[in-house]
DSSP file (Angstrom, degrees, kcal/mol; ACC not computed):
  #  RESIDUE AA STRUCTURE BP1 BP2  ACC     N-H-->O    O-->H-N    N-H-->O    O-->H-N    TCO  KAPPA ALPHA  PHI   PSI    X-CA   Y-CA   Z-CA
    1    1 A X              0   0    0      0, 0.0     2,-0.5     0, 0.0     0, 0.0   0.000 360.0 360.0 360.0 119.9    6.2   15.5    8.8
    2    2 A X        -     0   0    0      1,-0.0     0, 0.0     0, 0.0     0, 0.0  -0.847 360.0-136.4 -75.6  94.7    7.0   13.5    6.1
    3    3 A X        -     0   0    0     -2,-0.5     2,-0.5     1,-0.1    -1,-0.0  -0.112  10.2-161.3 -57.9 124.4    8.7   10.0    6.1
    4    4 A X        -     0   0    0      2,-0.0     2,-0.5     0, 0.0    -1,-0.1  -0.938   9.1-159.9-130.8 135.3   11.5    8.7    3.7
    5    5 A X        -     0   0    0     -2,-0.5     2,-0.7     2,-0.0    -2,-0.0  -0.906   3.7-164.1-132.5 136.1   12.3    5.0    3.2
    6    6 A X        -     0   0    0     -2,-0.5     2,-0.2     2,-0.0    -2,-0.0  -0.888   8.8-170.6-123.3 140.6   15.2    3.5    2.0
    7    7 A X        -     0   0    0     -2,-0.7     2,-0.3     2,-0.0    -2,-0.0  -0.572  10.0-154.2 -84.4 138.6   15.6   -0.1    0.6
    8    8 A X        +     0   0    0     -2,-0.2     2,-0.2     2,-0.0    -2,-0.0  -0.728  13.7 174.8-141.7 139.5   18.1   -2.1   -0.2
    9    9 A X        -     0   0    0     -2,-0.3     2,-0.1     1,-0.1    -2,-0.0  -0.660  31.4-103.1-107.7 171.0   18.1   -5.2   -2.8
   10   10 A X    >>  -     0   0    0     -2,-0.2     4,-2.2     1,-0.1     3,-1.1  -0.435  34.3-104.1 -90.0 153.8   20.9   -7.4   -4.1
   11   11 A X  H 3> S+     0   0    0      1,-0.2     4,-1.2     2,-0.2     5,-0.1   0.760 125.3  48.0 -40.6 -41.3   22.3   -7.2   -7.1
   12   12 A X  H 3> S+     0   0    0      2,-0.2     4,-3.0     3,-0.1    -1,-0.2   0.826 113.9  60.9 -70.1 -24.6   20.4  -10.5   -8.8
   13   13 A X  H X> S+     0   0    0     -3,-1.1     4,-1.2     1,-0.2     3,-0.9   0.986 106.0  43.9 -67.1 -59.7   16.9   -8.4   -7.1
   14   14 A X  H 3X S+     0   0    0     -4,-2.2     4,-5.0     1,-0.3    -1,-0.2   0.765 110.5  50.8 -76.3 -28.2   17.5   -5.6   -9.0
   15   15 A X  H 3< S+     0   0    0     -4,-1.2    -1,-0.3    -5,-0.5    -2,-0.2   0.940 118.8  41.8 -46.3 -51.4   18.2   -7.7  -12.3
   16   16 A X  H <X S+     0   0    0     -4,-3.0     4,-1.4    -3,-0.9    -2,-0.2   0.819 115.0  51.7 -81.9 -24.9   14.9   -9.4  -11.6
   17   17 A X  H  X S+     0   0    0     -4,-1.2     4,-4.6     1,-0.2    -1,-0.2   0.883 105.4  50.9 -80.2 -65.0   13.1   -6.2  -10.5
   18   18 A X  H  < S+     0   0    0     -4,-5.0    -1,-0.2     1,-0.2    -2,-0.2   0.473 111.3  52.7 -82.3  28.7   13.9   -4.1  -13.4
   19   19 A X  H  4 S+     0   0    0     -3,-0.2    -2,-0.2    -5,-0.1    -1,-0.2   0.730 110.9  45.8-101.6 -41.0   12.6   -7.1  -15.7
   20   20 A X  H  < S+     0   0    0     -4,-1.4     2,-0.3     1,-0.1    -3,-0.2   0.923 119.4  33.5 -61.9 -56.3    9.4   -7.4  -14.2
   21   21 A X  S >< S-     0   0    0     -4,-4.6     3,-0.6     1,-0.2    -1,-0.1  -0.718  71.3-130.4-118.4-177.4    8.6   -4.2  -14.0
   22   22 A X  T 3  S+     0   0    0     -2,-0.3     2,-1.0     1,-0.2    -1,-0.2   0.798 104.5   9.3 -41.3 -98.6    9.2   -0.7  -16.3
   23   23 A X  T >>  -     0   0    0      1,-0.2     4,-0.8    -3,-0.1     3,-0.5  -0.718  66.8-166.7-107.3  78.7   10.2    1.4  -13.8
   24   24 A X  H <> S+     0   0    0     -2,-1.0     4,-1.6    -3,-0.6     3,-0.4   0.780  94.1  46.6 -39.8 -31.3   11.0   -0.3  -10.3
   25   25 A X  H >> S+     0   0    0      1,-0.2     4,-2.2     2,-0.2     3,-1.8   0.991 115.4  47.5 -71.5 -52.8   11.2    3.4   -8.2
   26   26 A X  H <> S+     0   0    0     -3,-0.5     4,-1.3     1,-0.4    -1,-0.2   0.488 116.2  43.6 -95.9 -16.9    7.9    4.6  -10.0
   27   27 A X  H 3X S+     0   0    0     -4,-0.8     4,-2.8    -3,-0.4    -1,-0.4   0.712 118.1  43.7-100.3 -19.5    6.1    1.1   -9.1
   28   28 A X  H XX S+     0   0    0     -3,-1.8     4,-3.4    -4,-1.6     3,-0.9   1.000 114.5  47.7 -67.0 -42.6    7.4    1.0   -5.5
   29   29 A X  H 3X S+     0   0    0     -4,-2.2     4,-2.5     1,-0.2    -2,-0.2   0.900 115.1  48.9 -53.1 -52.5    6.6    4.5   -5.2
   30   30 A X  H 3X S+     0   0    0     -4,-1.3     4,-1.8     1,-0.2    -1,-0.2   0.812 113.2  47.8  -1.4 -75.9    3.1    3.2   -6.8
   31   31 A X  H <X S+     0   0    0     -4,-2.8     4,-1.5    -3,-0.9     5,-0.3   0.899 108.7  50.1 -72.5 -49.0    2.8    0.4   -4.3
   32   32 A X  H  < S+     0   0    0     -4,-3.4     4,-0.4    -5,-0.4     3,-0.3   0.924 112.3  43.1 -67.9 -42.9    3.5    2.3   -1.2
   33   33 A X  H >X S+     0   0    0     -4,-2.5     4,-2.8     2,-0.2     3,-0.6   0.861 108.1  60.9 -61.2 -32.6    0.9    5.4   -1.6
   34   34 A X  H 3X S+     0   0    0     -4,-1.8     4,-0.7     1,-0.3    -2,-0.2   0.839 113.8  40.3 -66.4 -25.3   -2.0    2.7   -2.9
   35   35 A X  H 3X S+     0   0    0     -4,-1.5     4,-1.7    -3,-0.3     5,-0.3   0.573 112.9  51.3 -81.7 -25.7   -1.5    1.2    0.7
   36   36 A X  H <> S+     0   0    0     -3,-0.6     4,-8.7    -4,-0.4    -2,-0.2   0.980 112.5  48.4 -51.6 -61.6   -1.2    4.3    2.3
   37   37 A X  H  X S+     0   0    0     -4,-2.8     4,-1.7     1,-0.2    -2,-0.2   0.780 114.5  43.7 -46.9 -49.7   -4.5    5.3    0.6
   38   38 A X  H  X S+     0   0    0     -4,-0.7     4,-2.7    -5,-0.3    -1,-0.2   0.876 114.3  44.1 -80.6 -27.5   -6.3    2.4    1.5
   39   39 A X  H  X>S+     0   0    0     -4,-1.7     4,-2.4     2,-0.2     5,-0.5   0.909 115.9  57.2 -73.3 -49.0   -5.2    2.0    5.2
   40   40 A X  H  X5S+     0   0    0     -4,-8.7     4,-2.6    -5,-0.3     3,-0.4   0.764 109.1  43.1 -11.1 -81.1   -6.0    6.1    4.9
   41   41 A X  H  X5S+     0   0    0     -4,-1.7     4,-2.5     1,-0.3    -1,-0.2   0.809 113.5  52.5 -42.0 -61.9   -9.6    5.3    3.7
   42   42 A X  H  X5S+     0   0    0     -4,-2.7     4,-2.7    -5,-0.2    -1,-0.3   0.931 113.9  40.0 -54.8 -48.6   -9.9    2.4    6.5
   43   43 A X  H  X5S+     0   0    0     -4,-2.4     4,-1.5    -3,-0.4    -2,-0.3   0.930 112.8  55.7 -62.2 -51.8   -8.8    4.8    9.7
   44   44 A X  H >X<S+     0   0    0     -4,-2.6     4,-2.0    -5,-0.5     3,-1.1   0.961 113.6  43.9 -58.5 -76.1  -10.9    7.8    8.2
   45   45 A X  H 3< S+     0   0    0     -4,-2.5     3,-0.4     1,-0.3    -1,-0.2   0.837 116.6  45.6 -47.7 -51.9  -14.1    5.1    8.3
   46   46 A X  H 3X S+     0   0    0     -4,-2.7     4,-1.5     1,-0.3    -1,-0.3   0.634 109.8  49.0 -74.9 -21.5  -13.3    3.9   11.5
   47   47 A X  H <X S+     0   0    0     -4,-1.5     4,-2.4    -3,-1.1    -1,-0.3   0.803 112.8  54.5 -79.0 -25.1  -12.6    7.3   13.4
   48   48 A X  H  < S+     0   0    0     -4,-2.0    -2,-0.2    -3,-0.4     4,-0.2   0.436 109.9  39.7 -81.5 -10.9  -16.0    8.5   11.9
   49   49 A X  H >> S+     0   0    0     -4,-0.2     4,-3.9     3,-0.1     3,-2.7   0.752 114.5  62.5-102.9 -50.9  -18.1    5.6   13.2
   50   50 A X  H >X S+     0   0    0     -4,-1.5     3,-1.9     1,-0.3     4,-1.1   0.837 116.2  29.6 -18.4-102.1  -15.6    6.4   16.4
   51   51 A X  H 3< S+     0   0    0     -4,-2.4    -1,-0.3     1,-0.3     6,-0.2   0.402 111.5  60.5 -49.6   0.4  -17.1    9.8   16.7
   52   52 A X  H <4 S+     0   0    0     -3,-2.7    -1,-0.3    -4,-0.2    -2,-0.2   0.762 109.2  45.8-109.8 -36.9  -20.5    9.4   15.4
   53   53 A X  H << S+     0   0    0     -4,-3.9     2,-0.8    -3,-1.9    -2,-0.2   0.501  94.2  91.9 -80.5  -1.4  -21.3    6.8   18.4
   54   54 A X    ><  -     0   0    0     -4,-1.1     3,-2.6    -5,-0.3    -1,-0.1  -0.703  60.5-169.1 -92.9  91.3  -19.7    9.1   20.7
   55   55 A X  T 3  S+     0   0    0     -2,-0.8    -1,-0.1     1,-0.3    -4,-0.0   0.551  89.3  59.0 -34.2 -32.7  -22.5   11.4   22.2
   56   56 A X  T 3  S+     0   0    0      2,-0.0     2,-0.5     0, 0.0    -1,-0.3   0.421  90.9  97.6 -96.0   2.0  -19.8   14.0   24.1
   57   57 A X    <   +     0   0    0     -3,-2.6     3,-0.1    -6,-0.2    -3,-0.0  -0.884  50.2 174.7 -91.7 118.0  -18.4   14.5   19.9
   58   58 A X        +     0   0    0     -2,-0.5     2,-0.2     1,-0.2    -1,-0.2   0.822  59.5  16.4 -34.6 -70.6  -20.1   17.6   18.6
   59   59 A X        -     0   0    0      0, 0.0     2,-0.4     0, 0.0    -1,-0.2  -0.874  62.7-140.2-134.4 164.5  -18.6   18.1   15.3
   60   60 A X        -     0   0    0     -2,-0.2   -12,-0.0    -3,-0.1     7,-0.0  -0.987  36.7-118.0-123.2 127.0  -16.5   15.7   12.8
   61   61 A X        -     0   0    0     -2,-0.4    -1,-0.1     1,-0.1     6,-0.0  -0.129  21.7-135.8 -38.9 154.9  -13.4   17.9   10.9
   62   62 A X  S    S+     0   0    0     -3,-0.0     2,-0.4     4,-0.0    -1,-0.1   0.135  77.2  94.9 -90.3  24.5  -14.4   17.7    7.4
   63   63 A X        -     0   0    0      1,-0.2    -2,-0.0     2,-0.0     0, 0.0  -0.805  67.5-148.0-110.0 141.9  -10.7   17.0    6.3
   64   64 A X  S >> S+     0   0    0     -2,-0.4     4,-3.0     2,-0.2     3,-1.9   0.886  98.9  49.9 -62.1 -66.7   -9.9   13.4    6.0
   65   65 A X  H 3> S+     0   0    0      1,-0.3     4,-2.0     2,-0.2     5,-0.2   0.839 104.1  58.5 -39.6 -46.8   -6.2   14.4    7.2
   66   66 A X  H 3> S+     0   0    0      2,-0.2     4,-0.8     1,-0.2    -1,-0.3   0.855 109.7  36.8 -69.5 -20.0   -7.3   16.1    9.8
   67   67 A X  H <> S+     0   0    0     -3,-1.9     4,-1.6     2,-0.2    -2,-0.2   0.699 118.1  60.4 -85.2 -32.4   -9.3   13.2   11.6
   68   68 A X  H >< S+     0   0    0     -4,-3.0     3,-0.9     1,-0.2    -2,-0.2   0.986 107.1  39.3 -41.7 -82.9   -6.5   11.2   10.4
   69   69 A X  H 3< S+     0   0    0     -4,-2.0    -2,-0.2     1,-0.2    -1,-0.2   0.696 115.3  47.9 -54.5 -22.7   -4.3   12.9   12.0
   70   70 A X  H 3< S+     0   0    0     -4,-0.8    -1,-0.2    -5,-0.2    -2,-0.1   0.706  78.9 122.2 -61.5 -33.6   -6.2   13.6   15.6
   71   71 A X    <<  -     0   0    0     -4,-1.6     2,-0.8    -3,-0.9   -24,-0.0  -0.077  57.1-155.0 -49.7 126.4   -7.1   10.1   15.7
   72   72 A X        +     0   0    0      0, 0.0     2,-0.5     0, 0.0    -1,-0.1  -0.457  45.3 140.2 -87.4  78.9   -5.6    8.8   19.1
   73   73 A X        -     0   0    0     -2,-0.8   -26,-0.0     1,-0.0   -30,-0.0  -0.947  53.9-109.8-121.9 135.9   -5.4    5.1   17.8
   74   74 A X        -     0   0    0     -2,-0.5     2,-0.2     1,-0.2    -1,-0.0   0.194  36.9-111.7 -15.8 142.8   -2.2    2.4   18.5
   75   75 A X     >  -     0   0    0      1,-0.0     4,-1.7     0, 0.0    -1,-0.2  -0.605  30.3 -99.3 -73.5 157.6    0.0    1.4   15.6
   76   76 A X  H  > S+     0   0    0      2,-0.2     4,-1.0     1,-0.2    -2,-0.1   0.589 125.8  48.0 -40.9 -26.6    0.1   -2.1   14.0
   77   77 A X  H  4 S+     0   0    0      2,-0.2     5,-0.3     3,-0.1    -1,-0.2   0.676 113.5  47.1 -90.9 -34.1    3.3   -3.0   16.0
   78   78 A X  H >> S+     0   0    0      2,-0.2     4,-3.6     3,-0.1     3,-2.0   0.979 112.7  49.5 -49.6 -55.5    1.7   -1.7   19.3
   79   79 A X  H 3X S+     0   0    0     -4,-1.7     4,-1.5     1,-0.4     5,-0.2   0.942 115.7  40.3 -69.5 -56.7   -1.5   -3.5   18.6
   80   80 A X  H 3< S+     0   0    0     -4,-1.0    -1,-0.4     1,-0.2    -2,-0.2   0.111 111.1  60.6 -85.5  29.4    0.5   -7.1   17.8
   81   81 A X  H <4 S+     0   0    0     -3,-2.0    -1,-0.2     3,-0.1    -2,-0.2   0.463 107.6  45.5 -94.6 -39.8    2.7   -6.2   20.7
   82   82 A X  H  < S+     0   0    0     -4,-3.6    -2,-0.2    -5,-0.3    -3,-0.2   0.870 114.8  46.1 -65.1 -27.2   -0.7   -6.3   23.0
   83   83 A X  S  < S-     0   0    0     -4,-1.5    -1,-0.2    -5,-0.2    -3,-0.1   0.531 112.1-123.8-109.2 -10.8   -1.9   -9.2   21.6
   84   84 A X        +     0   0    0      1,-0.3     2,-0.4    -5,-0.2    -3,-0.1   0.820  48.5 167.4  66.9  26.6    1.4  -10.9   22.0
   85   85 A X              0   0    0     -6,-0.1    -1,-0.3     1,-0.1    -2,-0.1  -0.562 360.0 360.0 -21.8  89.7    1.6  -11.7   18.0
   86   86 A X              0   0    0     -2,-0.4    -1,-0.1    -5,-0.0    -2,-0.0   0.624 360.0 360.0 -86.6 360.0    5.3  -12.9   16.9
């Protein structure tokens, strides 16, 4: 399932936006997979140490996505909800 996000800035943002950078869609888009990628990269390490100390795991997927995606782990808003984070 794929996820669509829609923004919206004020008129003076977008003034300032497209001055800063080339192409504001091509840097958000830019900005939003390189964070994807990295939290990716983080969950993928941490589900692999997950299964590798857990005797009753057999085998580890070799797809990233796929461990990704199995992983039963909390969101970031779950997580600061538990911890009672404002």
């Amino acid at each position: 399932m794929a996820k669509t996000f829609t923004i919206t800035i004020t008129d003076a943002e977008e003034k300032a936006f497209a001055w800063a950078v080339v192409d504001p869609d091509d840097w958000v888009d830019n900005v939003v997979h390189e964070k994807c990628r990295k939290a990716k990269d983080r969950l993928y390490d941490q589900e692999v140490q997950r299964m590798t100390d857990d005797e009753s795991v057999t085998s580890i997927p070799a797809d990233k996505d796929t461990v990704i995606n199995n992983a039963n782990v909390k969101t970031a808003k779950q997580r600061q909800d538990e911890e009672g984070i404002a």
